[in-house]
C-alpha positions as CSV (number, residue, x, y, z in Angstrom):
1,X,101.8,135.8,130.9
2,X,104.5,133.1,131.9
3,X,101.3,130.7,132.4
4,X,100.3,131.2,129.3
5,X,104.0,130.6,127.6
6,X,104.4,127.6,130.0
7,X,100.9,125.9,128.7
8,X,102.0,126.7,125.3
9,X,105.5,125.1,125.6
10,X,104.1,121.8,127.0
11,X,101.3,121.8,124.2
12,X,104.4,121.8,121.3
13,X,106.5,119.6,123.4
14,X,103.6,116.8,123.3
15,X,103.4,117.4,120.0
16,X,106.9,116.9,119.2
17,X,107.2,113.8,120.5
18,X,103.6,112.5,119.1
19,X,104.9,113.5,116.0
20,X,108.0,111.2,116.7
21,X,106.1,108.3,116.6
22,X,103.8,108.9,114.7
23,X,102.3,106.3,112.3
24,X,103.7,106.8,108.5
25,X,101.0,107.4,106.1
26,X,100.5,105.0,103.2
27,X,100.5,106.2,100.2
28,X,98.4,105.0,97.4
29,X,99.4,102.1,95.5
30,X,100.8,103.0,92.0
31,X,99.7,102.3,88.6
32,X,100.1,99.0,87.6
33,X,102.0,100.1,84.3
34,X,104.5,102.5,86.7
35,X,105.2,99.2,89.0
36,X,105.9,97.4,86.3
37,X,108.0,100.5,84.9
38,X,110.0,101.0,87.8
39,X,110.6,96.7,87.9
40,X,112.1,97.0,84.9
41,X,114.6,99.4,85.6
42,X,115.5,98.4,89.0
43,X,118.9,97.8,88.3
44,X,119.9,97.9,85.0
45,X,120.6,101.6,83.7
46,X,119.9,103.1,80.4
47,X,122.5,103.5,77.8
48,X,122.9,107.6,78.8
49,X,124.0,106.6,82.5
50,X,126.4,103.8,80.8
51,X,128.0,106.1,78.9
52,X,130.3,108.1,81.6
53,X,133.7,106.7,82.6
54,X,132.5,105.2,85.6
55,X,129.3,103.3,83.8
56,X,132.2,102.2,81.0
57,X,134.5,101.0,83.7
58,X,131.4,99.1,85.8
59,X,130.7,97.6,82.8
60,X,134.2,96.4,82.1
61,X,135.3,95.3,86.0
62,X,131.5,95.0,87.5
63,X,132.0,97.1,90.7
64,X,128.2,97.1,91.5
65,X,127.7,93.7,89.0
66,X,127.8,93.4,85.0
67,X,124.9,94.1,83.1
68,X,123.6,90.5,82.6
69,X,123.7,90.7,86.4
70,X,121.5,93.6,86.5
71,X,118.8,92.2,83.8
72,X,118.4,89.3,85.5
73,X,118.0,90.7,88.6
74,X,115.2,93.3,86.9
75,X,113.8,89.9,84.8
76,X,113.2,88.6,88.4
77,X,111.8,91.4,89.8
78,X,109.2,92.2,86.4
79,X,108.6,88.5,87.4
80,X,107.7,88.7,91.2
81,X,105.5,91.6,90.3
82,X,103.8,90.1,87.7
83,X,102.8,87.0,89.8
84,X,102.1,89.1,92.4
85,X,99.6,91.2,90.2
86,X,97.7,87.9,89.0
87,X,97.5,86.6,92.3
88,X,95.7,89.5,93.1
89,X,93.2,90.1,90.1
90,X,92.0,86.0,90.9
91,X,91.8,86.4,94.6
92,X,89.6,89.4,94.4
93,X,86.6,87.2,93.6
94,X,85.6,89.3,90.8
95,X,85.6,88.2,87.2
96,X,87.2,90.7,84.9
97,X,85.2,91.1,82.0
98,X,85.7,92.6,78.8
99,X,83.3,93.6,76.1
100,X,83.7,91.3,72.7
101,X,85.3,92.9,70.1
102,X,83.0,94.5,67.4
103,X,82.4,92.0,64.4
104,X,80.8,92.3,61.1
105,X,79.1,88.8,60.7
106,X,75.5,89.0,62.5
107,X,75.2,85.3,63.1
108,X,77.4,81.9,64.1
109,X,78.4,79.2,62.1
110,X,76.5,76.8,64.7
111,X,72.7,79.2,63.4
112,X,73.4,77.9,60.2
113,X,71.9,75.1,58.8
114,X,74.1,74.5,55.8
115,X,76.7,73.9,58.1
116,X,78.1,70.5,58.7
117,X,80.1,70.0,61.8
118,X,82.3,67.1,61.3
């Protein structure tokens, strides 16, 4: 029985310390629109968390910075991430495409005739 016990202990001891250093997963990247969402309010707080007596007397003395502080540092940030995000979409090789919008006119100024291009 103490064999048994003795194997067992050195099976969760190994995988304690595997789990230790264990590599952290990545999640999945997020939405595009959530990035973006979560750049925008980085810093600067909406007008509910504000409102208390310690948001009135930030505002007023800027313990963790004043709010033109805090939008610019979100400005910069919505910034990064959107250059980021187009430097991405051209480096991927592909061309995005997007279907033409629907139009009632069956044929081009160019097909007709009459036209005189100047």
């Amino acid at each position: 029985m103490s064999i048994k016990f003795i194997k067992l202990s050195q099976v969760l001891v190994v995988a304690a310390i595997a789990s230790l250093f264990a590599v952290e997963a990545q999640a999945e990247m997020k939405p595009l629109d959530d990035a973006f969402k979560d750049a925008y309010h980085k810093r600067g707080k909406d007008a509910f968390k504000q409102s208390n007596i310690f948001g009135q007397i930030n505002t007023i003395v800027g313990l963790t910075g004043y709010p033109e502080q805090h939008i610019s540092i979100d400005g910069k940030a919505v910034d990064q991430l959107y250059q980021q995000s187009l430097s991405k979409q051209t480096s991927s090789g592909e061309y995005l495409v997007t279907r033409d919008l629907e139009n009632p006119y069956d044929t081009s100024l160019r097909e007709n005739p009459n036209y005189i291009a100047f």
